[in-house]
C-alpha positions in Angstrom: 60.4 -59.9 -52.4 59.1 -60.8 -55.8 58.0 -64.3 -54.6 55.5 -62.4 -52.1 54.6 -60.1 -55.2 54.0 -63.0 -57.7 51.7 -64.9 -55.1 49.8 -61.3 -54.4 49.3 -61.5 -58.0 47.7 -64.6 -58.4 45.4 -64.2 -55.4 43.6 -61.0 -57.6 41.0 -61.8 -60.0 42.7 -61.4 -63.5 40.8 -59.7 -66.5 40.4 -60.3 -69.7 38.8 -57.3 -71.7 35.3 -57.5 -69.8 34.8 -60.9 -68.7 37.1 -62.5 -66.3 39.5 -65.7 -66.5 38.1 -68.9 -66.3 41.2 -69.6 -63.3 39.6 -70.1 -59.9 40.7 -67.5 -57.8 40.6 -67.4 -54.0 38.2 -65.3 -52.5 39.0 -62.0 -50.8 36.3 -61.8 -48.1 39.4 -62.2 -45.5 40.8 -58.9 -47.3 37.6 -57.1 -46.2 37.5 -55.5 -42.8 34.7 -57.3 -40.4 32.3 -54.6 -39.0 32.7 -54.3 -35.1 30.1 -54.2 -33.0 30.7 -51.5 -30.1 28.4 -51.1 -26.5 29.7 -47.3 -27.0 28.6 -44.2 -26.3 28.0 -43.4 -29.9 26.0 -46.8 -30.5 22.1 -46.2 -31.1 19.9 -49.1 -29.9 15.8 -49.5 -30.4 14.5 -50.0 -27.5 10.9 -50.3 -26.5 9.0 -47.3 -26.1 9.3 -47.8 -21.8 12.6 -48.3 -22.0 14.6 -45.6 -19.3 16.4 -43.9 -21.9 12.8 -42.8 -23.4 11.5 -42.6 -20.2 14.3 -40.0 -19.3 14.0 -38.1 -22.3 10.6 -38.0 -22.1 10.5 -36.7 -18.7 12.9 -34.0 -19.2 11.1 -32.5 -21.8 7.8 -32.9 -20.2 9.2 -30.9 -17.2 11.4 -27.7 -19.3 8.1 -27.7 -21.2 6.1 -27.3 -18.1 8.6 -24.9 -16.4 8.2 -23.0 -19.4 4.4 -22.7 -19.9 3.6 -22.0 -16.5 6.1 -19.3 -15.9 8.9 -20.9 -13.9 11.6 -20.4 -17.2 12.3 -17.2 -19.1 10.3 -16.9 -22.5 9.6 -14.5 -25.0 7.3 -12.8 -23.0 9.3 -13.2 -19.4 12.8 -12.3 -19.2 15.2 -12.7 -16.4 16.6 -9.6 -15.0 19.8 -9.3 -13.0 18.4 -11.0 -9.6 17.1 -14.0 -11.9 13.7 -12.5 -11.0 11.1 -12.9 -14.5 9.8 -9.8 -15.6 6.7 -9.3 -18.1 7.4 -7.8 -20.9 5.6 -7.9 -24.6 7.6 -9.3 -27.3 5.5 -8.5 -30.2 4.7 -12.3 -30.8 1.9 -13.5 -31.7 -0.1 -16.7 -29.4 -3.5 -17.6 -28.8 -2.4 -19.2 -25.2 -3.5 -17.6 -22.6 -0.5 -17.7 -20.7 1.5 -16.1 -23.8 3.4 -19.3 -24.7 4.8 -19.1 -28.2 6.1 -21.0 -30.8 9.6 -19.8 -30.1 9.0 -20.7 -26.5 8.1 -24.5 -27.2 11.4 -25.0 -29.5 13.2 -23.6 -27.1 11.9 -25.3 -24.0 12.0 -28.5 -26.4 15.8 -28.0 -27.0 16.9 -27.0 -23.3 14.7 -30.3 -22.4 16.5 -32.7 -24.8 19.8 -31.0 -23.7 19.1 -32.1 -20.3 17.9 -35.4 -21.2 20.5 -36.5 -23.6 23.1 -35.2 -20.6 21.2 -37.7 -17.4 21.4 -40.5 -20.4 25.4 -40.1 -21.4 25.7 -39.4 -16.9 23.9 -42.2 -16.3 25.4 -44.7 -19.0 28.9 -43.7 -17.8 28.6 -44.4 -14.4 26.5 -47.6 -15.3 23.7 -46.9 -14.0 21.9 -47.5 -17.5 
């Protein structure tokens, strides 16, 4: 037990005040942990701008955006009653589109859109499709 200790010992840089000894140490690179590199779920690559995954996210916003604008998803102005039927209604926002798309509508349709998209990506990557 103290032979393991002692050789510990001597393998640590030793200090006088604030310079250190002028006995070669080993290094302790090996101590450090190495980095690994995962093909995860969780690992973000750069890809070119044609690449499927932004050709996928970029489709699926395109389209909630569209579904939105044009009246084919609730909005601020169009809510869904009961029989998923949309329903005019004014919600006191202001827009200057003609078709009463709002602010509030293009975050929203932007989220739902990226929701979808990030969820064909993670589908599509797990069966291996991507």
């Amino acid at each position: 037990m103290a032979a393991t200790t002692m050789t510990t010992a001597t393998a640590l840089p030793q200090f006088s005040g604030l310079r250190p000894s002028a006995a070669p140490v080993k290094s302790l690179a090996a101590v450090q942990p190495t980095r690994r590199k995962g093909n995860g779920a969780l690992g973000a690559r750069m890809d070119f701008i044609g690449s499927p995954t932004n050709l996928i996210m970029v489709t699926s916003t395109s389209l909630m955006l569209f579904a939105g604008r044009f009246g084919l998803a609730p909005s601020a102005n169009r809510k869904a009653t009961a029989g998923l039927k949309l329903e005019v209604r004014d919600s006191g926002l202001q827009t200057g589109d003609p078709a009463g798309f709002t602010l509030a509508d293009t975050l929203a349709c932007g989220s739902v859109g990226h929701i979808i998209g990030v969820g064909v990506v993670l589908g599509l990557k797990n069966i291996g499709a991507l």
